[in-house]
PDB file as gemmi writes it, atoms N, CA and C in Angstrom:
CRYST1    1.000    1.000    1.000  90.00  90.00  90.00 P 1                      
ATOM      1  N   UNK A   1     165.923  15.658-187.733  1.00  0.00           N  
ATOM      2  CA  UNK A   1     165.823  15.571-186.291  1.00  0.00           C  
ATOM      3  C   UNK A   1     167.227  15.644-185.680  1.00  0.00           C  
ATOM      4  N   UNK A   2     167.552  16.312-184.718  1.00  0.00           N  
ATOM      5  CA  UNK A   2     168.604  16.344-183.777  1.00  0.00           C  
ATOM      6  C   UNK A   2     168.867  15.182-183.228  1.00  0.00           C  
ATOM      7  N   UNK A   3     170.091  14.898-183.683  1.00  0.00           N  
ATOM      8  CA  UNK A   3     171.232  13.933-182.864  1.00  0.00           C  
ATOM      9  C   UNK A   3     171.173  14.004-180.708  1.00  0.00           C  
ATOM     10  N   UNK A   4     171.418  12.811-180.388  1.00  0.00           N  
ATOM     11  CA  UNK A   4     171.802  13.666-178.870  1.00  0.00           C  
ATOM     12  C   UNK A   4     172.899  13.907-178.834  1.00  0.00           C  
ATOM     13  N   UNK A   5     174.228  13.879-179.592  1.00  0.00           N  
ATOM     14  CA  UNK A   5     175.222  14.613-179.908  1.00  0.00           C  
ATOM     15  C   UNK A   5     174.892  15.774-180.019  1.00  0.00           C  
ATOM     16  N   UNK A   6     174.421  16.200-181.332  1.00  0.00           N  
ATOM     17  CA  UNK A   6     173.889  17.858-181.418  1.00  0.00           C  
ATOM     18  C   UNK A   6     173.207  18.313-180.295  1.00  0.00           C  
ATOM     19  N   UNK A   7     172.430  17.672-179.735  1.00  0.00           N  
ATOM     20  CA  UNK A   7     171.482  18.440-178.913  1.00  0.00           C  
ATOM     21  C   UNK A   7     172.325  18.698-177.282  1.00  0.00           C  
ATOM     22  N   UNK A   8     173.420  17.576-177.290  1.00  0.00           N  
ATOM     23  CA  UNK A   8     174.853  18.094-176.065  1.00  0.00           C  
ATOM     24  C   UNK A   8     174.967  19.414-176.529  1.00  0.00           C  
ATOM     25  N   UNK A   9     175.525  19.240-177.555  1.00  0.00           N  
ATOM     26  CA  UNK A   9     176.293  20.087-178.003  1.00  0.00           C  
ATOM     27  C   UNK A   9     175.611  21.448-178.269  1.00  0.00           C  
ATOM     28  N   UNK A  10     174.642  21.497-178.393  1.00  0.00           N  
ATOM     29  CA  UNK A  10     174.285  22.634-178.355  1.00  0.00           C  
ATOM     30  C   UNK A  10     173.990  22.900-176.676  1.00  0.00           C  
ATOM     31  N   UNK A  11     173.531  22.211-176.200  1.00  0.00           N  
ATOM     32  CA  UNK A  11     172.960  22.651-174.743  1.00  0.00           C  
ATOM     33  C   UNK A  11     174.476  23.255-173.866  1.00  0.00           C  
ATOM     34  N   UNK A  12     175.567  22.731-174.161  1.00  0.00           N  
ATOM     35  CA  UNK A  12     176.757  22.873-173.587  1.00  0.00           C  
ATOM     36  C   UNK A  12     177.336  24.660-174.281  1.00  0.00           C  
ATOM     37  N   UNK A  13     176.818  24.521-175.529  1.00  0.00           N  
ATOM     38  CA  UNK A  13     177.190  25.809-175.903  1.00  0.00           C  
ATOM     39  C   UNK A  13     176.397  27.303-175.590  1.00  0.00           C  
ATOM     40  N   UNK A  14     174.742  26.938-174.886  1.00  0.00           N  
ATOM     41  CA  UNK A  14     173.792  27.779-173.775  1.00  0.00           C  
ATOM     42  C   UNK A  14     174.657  28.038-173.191  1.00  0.00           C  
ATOM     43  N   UNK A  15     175.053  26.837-172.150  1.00  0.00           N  
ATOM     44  CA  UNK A  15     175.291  26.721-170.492  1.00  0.00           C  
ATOM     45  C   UNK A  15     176.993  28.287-170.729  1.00  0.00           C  
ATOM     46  N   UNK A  16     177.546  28.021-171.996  1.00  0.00           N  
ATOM     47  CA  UNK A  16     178.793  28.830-171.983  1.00  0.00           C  
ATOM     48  C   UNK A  16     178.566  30.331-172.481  1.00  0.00           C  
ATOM     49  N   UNK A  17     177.238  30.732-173.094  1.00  0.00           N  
ATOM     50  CA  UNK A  17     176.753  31.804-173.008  1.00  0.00           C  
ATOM     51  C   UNK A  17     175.795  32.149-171.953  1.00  0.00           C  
ATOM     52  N   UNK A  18     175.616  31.120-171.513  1.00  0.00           N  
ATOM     53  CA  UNK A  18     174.583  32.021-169.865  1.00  0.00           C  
ATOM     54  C   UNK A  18     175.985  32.329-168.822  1.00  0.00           C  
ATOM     55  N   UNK A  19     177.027  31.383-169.212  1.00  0.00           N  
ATOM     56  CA  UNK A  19     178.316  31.746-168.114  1.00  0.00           C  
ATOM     57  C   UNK A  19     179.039  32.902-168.380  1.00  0.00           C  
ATOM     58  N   UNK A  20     179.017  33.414-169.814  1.00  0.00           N  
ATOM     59  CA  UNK A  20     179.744  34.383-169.985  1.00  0.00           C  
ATOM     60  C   UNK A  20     178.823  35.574-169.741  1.00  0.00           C  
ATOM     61  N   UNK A  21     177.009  35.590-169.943  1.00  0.00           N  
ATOM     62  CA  UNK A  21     176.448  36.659-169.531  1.00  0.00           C  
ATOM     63  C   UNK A  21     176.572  37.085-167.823  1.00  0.00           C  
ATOM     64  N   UNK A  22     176.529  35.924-167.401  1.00  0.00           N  
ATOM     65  CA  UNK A  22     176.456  35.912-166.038  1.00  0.00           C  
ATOM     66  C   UNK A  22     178.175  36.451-165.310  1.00  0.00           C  
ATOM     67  N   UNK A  23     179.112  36.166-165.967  1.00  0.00           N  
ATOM     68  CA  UNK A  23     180.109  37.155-165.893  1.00  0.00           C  
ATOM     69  C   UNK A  23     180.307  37.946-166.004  1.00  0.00           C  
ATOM     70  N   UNK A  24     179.786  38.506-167.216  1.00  0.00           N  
ATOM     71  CA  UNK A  24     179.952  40.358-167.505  1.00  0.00           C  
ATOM     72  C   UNK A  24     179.016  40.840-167.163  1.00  0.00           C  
ATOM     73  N   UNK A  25     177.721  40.404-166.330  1.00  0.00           N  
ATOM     74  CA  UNK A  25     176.803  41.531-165.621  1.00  0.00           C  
ATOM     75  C   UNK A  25     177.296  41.249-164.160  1.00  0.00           C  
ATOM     76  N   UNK A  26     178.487  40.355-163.440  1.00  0.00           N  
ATOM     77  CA  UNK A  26     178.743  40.170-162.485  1.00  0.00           C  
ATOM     78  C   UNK A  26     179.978  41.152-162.234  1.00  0.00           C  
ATOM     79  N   UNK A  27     180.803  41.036-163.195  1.00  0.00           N  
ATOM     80  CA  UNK A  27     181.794  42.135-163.470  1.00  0.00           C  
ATOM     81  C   UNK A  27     181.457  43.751-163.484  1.00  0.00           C  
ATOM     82  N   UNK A  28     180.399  43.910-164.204  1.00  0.00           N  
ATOM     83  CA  UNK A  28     179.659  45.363-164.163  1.00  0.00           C  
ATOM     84  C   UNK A  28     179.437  45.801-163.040  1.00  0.00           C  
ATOM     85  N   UNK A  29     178.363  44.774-162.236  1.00  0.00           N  
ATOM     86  CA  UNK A  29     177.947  45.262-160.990  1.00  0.00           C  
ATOM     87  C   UNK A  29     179.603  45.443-160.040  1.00  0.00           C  
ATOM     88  N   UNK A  30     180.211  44.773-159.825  1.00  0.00           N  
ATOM     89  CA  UNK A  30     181.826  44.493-159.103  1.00  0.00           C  
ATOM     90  C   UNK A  30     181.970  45.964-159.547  1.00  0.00           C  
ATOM     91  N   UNK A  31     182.379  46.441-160.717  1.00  0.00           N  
ATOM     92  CA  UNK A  31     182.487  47.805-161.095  1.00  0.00           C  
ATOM     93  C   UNK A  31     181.919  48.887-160.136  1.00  0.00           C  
ATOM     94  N   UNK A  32     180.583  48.700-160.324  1.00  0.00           N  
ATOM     95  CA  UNK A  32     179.513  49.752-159.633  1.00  0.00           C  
ATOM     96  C   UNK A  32     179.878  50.096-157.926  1.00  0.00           C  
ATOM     97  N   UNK A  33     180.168  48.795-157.739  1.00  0.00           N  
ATOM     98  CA  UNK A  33     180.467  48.631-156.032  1.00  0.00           C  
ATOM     99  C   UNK A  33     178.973  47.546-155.748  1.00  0.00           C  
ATOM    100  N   UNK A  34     178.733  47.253-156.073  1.00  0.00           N  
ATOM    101  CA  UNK A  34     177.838  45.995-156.220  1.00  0.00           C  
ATOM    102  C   UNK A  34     178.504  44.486-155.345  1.00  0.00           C  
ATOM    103  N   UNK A  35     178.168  43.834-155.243  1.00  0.00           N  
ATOM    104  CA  UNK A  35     178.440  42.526-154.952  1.00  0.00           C  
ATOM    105  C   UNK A  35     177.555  41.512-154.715  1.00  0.00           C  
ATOM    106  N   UNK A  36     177.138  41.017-155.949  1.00  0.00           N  
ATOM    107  CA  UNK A  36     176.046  40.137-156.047  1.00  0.00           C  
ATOM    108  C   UNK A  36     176.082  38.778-156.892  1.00  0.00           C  
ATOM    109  N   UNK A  37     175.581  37.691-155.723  1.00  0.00           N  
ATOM    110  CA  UNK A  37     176.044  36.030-156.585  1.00  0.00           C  
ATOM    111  C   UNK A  37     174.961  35.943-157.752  1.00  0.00           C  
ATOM    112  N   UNK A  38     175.192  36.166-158.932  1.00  0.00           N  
ATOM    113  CA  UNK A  38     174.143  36.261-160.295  1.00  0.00           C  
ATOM    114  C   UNK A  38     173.466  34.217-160.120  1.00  0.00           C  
ATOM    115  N   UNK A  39     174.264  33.851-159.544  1.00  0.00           N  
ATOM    116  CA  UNK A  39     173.731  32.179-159.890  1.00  0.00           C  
ATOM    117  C   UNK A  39     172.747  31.846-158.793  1.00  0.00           C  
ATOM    118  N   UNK A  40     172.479  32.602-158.130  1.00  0.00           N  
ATOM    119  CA  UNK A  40     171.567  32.417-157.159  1.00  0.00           C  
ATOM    120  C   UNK A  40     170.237  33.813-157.451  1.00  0.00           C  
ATOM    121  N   UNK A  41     170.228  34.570-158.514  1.00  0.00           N  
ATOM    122  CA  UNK A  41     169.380  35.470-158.805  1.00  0.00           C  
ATOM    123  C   UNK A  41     168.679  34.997-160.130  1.00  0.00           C  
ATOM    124  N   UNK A  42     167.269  34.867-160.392  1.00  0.00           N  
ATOM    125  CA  UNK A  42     166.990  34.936-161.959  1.00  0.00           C  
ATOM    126  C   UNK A  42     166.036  36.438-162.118  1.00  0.00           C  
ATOM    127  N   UNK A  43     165.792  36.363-163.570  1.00  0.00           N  
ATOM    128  CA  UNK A  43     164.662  37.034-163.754  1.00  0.00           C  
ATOM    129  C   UNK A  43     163.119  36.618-163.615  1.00  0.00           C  
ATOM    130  N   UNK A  44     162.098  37.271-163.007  1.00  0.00           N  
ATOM    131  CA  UNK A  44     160.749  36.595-163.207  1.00  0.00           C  
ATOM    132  C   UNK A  44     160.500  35.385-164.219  1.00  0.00           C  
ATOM    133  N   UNK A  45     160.860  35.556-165.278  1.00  0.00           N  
ATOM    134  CA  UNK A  45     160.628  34.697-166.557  1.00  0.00           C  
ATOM    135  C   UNK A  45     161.186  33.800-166.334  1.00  0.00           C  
ATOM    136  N   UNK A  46     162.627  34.067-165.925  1.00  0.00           N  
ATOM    137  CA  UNK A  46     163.492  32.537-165.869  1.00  0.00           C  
ATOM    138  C   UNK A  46     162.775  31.687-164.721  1.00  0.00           C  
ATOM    139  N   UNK A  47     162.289  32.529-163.505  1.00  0.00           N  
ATOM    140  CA  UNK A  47     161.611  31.588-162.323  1.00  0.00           C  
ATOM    141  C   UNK A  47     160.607  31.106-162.524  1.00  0.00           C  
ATOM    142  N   UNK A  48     159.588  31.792-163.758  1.00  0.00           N  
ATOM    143  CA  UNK A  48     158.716  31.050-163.981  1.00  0.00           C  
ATOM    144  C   UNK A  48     158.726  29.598-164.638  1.00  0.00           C  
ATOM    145  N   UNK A  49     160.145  29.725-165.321  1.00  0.00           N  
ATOM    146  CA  UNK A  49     160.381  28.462-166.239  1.00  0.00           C  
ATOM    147  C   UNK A  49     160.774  27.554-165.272  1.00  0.00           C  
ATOM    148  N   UNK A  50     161.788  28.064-164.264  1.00  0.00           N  
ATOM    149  CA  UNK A  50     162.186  26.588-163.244  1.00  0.00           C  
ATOM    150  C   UNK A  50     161.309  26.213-162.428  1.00  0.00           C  
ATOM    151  N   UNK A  51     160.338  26.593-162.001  1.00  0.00           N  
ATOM    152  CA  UNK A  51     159.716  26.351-160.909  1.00  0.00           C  
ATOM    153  C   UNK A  51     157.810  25.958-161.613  1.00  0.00           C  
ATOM    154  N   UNK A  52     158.227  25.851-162.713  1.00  0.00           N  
ATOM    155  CA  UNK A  52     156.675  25.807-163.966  1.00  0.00           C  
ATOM    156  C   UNK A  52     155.736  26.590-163.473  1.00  0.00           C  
ATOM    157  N   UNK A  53     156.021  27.680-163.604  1.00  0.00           N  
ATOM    158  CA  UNK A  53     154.816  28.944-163.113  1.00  0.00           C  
ATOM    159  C   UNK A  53     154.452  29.012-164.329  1.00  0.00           C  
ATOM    160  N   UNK A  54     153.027  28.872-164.478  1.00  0.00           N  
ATOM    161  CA  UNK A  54     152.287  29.291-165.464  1.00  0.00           C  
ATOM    162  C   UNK A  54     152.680  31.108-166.504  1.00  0.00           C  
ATOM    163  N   UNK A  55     152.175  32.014-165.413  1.00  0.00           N  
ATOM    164  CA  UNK A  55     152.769  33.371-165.812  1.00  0.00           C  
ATOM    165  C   UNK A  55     153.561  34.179-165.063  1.00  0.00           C  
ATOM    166  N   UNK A  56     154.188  35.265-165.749  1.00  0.00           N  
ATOM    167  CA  UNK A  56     155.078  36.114-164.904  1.00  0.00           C  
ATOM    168  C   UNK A  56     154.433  36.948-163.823  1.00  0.00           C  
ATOM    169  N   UNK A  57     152.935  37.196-163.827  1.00  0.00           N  
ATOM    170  CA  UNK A  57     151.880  38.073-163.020  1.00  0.00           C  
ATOM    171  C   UNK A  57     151.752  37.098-162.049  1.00  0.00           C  
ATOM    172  N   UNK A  58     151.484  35.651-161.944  1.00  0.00           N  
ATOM    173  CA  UNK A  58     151.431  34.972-160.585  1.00  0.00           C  
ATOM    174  C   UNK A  58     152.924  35.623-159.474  1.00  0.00           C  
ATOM    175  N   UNK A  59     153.832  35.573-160.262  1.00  0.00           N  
ATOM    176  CA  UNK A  59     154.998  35.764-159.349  1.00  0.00           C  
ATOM    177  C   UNK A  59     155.260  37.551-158.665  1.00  0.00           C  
ATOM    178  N   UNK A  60     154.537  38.053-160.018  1.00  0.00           N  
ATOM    179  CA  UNK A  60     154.711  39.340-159.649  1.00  0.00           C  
ATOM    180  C   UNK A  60     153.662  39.756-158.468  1.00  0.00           C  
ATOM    181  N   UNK A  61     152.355  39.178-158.511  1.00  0.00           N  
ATOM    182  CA  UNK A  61     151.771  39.087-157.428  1.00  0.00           C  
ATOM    183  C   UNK A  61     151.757  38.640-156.179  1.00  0.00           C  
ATOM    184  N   UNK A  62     153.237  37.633-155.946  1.00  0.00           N  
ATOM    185  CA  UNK A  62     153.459  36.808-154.631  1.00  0.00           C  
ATOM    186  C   UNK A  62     154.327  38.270-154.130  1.00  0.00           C  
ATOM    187  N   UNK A  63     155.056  38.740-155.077  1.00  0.00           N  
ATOM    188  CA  UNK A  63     156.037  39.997-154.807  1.00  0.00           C  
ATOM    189  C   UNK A  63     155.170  41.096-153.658  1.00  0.00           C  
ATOM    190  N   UNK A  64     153.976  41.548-154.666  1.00  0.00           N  
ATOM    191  CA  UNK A  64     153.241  42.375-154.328  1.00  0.00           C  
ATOM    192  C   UNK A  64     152.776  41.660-152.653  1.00  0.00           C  
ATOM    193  N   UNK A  65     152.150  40.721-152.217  1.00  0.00           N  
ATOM    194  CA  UNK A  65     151.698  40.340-151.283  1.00  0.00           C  
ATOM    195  C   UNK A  65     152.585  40.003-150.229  1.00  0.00           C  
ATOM    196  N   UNK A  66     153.421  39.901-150.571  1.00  0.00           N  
ATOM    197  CA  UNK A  66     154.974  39.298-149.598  1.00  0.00           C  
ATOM    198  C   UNK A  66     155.028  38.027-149.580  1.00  0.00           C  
ATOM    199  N   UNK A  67     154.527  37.461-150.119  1.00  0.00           N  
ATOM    200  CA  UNK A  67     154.769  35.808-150.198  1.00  0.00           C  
ATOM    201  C   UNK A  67     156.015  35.733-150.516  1.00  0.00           C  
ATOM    202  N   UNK A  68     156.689  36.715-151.356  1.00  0.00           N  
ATOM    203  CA  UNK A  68     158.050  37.096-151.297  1.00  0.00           C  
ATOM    204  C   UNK A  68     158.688  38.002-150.678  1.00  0.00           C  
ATOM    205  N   UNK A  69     159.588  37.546-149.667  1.00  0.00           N  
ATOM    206  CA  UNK A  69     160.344  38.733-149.091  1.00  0.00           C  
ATOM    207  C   UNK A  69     161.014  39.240-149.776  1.00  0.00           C  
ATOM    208  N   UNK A  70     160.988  40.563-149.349  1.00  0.00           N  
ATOM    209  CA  UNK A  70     161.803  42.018-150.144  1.00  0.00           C  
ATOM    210  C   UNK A  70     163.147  41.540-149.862  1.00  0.00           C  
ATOM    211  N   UNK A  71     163.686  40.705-149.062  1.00  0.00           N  
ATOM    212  CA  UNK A  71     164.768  40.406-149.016  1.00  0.00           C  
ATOM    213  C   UNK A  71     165.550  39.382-150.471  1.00  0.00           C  
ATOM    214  N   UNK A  72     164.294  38.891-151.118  1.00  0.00           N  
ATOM    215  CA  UNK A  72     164.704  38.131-151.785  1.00  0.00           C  
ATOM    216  C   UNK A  72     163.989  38.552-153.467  1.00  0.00           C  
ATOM    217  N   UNK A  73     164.256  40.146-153.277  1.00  0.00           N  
ATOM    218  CA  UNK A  73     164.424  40.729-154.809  1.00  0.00           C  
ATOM    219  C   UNK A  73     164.912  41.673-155.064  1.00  0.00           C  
ATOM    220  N   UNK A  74     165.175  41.775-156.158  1.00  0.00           N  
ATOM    221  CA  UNK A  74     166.121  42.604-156.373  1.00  0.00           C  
ATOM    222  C   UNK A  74     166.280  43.500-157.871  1.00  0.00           C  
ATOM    223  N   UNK A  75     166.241  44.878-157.749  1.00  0.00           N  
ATOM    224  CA  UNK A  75     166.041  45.523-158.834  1.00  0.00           C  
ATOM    225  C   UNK A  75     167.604  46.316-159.705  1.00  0.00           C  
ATOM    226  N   UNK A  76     167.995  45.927-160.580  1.00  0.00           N  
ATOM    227  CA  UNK A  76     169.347  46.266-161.440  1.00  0.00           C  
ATOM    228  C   UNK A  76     169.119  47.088-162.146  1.00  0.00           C  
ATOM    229  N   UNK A  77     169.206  48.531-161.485  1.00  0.00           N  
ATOM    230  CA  UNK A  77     168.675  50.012-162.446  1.00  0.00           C  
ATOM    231  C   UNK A  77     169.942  49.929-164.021  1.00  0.00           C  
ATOM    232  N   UNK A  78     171.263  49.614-163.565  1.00  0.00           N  
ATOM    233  CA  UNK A  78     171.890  49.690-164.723  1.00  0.00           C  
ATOM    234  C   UNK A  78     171.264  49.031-165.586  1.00  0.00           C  
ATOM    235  N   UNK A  79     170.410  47.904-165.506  1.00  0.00           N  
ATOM    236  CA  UNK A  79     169.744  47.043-166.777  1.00  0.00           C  
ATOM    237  C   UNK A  79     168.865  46.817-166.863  1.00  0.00           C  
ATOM    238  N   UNK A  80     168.187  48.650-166.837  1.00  0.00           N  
ATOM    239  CA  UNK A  80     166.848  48.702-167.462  1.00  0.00           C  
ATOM    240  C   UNK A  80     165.614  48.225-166.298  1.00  0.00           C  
ATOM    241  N   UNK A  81     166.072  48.382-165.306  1.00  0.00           N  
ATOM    242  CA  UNK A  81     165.467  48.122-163.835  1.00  0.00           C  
ATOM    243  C   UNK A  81     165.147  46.787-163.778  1.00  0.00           C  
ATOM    244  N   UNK A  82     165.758  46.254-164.273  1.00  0.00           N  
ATOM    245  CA  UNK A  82     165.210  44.524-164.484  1.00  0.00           C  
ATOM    246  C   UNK A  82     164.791  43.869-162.803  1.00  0.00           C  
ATOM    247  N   UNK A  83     164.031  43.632-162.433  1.00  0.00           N  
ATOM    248  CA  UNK A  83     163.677  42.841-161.018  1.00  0.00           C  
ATOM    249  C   UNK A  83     164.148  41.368-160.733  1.00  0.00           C  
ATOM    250  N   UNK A  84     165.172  41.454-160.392  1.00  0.00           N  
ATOM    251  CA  UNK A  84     165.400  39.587-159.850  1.00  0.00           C  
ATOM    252  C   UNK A  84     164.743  38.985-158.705  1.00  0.00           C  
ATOM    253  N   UNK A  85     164.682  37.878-159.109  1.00  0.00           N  
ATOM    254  CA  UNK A  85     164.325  37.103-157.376  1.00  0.00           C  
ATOM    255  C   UNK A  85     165.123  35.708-156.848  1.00  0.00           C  
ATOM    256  N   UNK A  86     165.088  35.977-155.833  1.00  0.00           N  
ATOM    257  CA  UNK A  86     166.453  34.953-155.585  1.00  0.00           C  
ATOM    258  C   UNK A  86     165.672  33.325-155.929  1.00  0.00           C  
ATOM    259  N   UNK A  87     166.696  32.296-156.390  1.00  0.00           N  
ATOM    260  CA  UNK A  87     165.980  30.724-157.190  1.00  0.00           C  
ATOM    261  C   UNK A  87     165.795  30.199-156.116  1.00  0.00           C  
ATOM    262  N   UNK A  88     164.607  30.271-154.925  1.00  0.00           N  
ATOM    263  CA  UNK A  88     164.121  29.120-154.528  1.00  0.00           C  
ATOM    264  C   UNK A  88     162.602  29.470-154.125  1.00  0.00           C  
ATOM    265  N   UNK A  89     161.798  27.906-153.853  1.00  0.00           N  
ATOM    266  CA  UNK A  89     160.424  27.677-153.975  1.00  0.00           C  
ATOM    267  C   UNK A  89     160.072  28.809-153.252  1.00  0.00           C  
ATOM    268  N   UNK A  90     158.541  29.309-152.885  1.00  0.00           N  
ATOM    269  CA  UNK A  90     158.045  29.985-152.193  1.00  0.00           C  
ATOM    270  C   UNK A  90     156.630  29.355-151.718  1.00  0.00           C  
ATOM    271  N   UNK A  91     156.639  29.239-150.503  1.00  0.00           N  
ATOM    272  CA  UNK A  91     155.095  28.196-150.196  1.00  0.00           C  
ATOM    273  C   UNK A  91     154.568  29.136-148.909  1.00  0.00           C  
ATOM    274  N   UNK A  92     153.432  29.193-148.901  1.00  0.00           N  
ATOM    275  CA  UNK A  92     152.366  30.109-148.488  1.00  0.00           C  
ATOM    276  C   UNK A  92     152.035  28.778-147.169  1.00  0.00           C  
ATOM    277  N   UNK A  93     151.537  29.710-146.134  1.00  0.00           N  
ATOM    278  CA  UNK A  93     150.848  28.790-145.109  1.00  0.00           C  
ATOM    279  C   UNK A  93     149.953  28.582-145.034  1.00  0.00           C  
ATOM    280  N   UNK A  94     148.988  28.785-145.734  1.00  0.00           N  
ATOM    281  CA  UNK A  94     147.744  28.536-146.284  1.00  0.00           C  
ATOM    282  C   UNK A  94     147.296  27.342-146.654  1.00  0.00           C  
ATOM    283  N   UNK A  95     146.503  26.910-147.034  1.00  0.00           N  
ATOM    284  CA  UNK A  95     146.031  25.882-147.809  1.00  0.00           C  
ATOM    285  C   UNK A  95     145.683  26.281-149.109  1.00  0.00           C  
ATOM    286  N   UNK A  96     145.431  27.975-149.509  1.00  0.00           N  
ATOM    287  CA  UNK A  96     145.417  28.370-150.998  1.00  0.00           C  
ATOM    288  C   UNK A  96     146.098  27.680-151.878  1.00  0.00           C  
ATOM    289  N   UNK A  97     146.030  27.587-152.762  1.00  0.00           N  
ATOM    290  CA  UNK A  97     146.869  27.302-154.011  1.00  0.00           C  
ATOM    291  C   UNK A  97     147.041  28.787-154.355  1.00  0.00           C  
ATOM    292  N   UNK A  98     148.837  29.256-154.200  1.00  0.00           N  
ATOM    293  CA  UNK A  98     149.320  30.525-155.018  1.00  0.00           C  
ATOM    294  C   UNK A  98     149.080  30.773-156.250  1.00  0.00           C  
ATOM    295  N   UNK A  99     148.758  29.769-157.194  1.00  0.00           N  
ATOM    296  CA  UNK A  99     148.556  30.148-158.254  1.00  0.00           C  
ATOM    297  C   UNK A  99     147.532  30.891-158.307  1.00  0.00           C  
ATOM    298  N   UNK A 100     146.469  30.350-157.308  1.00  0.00           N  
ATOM    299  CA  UNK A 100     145.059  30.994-157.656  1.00  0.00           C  
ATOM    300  C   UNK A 100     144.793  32.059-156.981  1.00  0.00           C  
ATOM    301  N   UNK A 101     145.635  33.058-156.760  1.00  0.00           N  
ATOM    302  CA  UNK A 101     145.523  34.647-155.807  1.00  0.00           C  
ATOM    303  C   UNK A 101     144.628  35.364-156.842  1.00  0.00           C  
ATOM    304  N   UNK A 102     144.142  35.927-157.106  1.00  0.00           N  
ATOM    305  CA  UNK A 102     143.850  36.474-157.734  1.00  0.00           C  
ATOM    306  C   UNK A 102     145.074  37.795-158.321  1.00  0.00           C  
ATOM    307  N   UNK A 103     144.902  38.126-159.752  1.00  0.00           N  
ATOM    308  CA  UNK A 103     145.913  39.024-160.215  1.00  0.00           C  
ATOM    309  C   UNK A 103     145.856  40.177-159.913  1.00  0.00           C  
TER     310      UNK A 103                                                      
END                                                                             
């Protein structure tokens, strides 16, 4: 079983490879003529993990409906068209539950 030493220590050694990815795709784009804050962008997957979205199709479906503004995604053709969306909640005026839109 992992120490909470080890388990710092490893979590500290993530946080310095998500900093260095998040540099050299920040640097790339700077290259391109880009200018974009990467710490305020994730991928679907990653938003599903912070925000405990069940699947990546609930979110892709708030996209589709505008529950997300187009203002707040974003597609990176250099990497494979990957779609970001900017990290914060999204709440509907509804009384629906978003989860349950249909897919």
């Amino acid at each position: 079983m992992e120490t909470r030493e080890e388990f710092q220590a490893r979590i500290q050694d993530l946080m310095k490879q998500a900093d260095k990815a998040i540099k050299k795709a920040n640097d790339y784009l700077i290259r391109q003529g880009v200018v974009v804050d990467l710490t305020e962008w994730v991928t679907i997957k990653e938003y599903c993990r912070r925000f405990g979205i069940k699947n990546t199709e609930t979110v892709s479906n708030w996209i589709k409906c505008g529950i997300v503004p187009e203002d707040d995604t974003l597609i990176i053709e250099e990497f494979n068209n990957i779609r970001m969306i900017r990290a914060k909640s999204y709440r509907t005026n509804s009384k629906l539950n978003v989860e349950s839109l249909p897919d």
